[in-house]
Residue, then its C-alpha position, 0 to 999 in steps of 0.5 A: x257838865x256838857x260832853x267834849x266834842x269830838x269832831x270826826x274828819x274823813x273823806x278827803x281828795x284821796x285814792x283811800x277815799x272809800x276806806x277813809x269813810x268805813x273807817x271813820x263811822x265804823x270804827x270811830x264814830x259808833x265806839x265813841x258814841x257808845x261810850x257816852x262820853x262825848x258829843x261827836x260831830x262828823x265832818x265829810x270831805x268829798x272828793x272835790x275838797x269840799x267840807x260837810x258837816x250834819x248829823x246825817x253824815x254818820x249813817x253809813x247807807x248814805x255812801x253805800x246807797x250812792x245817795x250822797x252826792x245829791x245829798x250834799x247838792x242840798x248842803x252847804x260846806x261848812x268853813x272852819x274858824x282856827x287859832x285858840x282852838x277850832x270852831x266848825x261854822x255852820x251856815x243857813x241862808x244868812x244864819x250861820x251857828x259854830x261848834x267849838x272842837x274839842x279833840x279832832x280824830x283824823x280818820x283821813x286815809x292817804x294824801x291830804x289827810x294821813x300825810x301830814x297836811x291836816x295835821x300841820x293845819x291842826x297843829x296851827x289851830x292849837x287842837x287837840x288831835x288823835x295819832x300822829x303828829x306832823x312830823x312823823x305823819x310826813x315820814x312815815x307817809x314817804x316810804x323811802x324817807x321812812x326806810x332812810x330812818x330806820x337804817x340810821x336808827x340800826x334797823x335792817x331793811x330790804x335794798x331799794x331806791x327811790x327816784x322822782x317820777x319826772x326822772x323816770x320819764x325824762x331819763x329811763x337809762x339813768x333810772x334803770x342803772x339805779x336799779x340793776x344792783x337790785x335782785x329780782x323779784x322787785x317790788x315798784x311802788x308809788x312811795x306816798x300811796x297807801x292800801x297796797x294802791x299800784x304796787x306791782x311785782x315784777x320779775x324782769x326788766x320789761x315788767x319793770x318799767x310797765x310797773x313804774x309807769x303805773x306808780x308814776x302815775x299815781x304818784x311822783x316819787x316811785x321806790x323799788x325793793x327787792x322781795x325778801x326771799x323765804x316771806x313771812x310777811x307780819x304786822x304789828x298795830x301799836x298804841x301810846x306815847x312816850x310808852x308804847x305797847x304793840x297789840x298783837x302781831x299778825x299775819x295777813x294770810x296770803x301766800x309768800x310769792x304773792x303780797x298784801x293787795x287791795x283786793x286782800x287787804x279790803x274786798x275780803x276775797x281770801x281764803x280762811x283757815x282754821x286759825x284765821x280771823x277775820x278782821x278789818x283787812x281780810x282773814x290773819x293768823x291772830x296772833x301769828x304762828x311765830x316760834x317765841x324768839x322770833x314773834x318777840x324780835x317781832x314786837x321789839x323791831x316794830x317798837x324800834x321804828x315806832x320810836x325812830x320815826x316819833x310816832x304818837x297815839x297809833x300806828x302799824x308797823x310791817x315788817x317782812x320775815x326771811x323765815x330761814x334766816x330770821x331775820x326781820x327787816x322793816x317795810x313800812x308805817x300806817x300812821x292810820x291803821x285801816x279800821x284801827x285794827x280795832x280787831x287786832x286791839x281787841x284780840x289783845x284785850x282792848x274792846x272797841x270803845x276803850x280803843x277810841x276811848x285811850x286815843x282820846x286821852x293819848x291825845x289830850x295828854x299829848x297836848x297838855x305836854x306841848x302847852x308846856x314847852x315854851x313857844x315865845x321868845x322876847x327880843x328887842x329884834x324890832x326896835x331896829x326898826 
């Protein structure tokens, strides 16, 4: 009996290009390939939008040597067949050979990717597909739509507004009334980006509007929020469907006046202490140092937004901690946590292979529940004609 094929997609026209690729051949291709299970077949965008697929695009030396654009010179994009399923097409000259998908597991970090657009393309191919769905991918991409939701769903969250960068540039007066019921500090971020990209805290109005001017420019929505006085900042990977169960939560180390940078989230640049892991993003306190009550409000608030939005297979959840109140409020989804938190998943007690491993079922299991809803209708709608 021949092996599911399980087609690894990551690359993609994306600020989180780079990450998308570590993502993708560490914490993905090498655990399924461990498993023995299946036959895993990389597919590569590169920045131009192009697609690639050849064994060679699972060797990680390819992308850190800068090889790989003279590489994929001597390669021809592959074209992809969709309907009852997905078939990779593969050319040579005149030849051409297809692989027929099995599983897709998304590993497509940001825009064109982890914002819902490669899902919806595989929802129309009819594919079984690891994470989350096309719904909740767009929500919780948006983190202005994403905080809208939480509070109708009785989820506390920071006090922000969102505004279109076009009204920025055309009507600055405007913008800033919108914002002065806010407090400072503030935090300015472009709503669709991930991995901390272009975020800016700021204490005054020039740096204000110096901080939009940035996320403007990345993106073409921006959302300001006040900082949460008194930081703990925590963050809870979960995993499942219809039931799902956090891992751990987990505290990125940096300091209440400071957030979770680029640079700290990725370039592993922190300072460790004696509790601290190292993990996909740095050093945390894993678990985090919560009293008991405080560390299960944690677990439960992330659950209440996993839920609210409809996430499906995996997610991140941060929240933000006003560690005099203790209160916790709800910052925002990662639909494609960086490295899986495989880290985080495996200091809960799930090893890097059986992570994979159960986002493949979840995602079998969530296609067999879709294959039995009903998607026709009969009508004599066109006789009329």
């Amino acid at each position: 009996m021949s092996k599911p094929t399980v087609a690894v997609i990551f690359g993609s026209r994306s600020t989180e290009h780079d990450v998308s690729i570590v993502t993708a051949i560490a914490s993905i291709i090498r655990p399924l390939e461990l498993s023995g299970k299946y036959s895993v077949v990389p597919v590569y965008i590169d920045k131009k939008g192009q697609w690639f697929s050849d064994p060679k695009l699972k060797d990680i030396s390819l992308y850190t040597s800068g090889s790989i654009d003279t590489f994929l010179d001597k390669q021809k994009p592959i074209s992809l067949r969709i309907g009852v399923g997905m078939e990779i097409v593969l050319r040579n000259g005149l030849k051409q050979r297809s692989i027929k998908v099995d599983i897709v597991f998304p590993a497509t970090h940001g825009t064109h990717g982890e914002d819902g657009e490669l899902m919806g393309m595989l929802e129309m191919a009819n594919v079984a597909y690891v994470g989350c769905d096309l719904p909740s991918s767009v929500i919780s991409m948006d983190k202005s739509l994403a905080k809208i939701i939480a509070q109708a769903a009785g989820i506390p969250t920071s006090r922000f507004v969102w505004f279109y960068a076009r009204d920025f540039k055309t009507n600055l007066e405007l913008v800033l009334e919108m914002i002065k019921p806010l407090k400072y500090p503030l935090f300015v971020k472009p709503v669709h980006l991930g991995s901390s990209i272009a975020i800016s805290r700021v204490n005054n109005e020039s740096d204000l509007i110096n901080a939009i001017e940035v996320a403007a420019h990345y993106d073409d929505k921006v959302i300001v929020e006040e900082a949460v006085t008194n930081l703990i900042e925590v963050t809870v990977p979960i995993i499942g469907n219809d039931d799902p169960r956090p891992a751990l939560v987990e505290q990125p180390m940096v300091k209440g006046e400071d957030f979770f940078d680029f640079d700290s989230k990725y370039m592993h640049g922190g300072k460790k202490g004696k509790s601290a892991k190292r993990g996909a993003q740095g050093y945390s306190k894993l678990p985090a140092p919560l009293p008991k009550k405080l560390y299960e409000k944690s677990e439960q608030t992330a659950l209440e937004v996993y839920k609210a939005i409809g996430c499906k297979g995996i997610a991140r959840v941060d929240l933000l901690i006003d560690s005099k109140t203790n209160k916790v409020y709800f910052n925002e989804v990662n639909t494609l946590p960086g490295s899986l938190y495989a880290h985080n998943f495996r200091e809960a007690g799930i090893s890097n292979v059986k992570l994979v491993e159960e986002l493949v079922n979840l995602a079998l299991e969530r296609r067999t529940g879709k294959q039995k809803l009903t998607t026709s209708f009969s009508t004599s709608y066109l006789k009329q004609y």
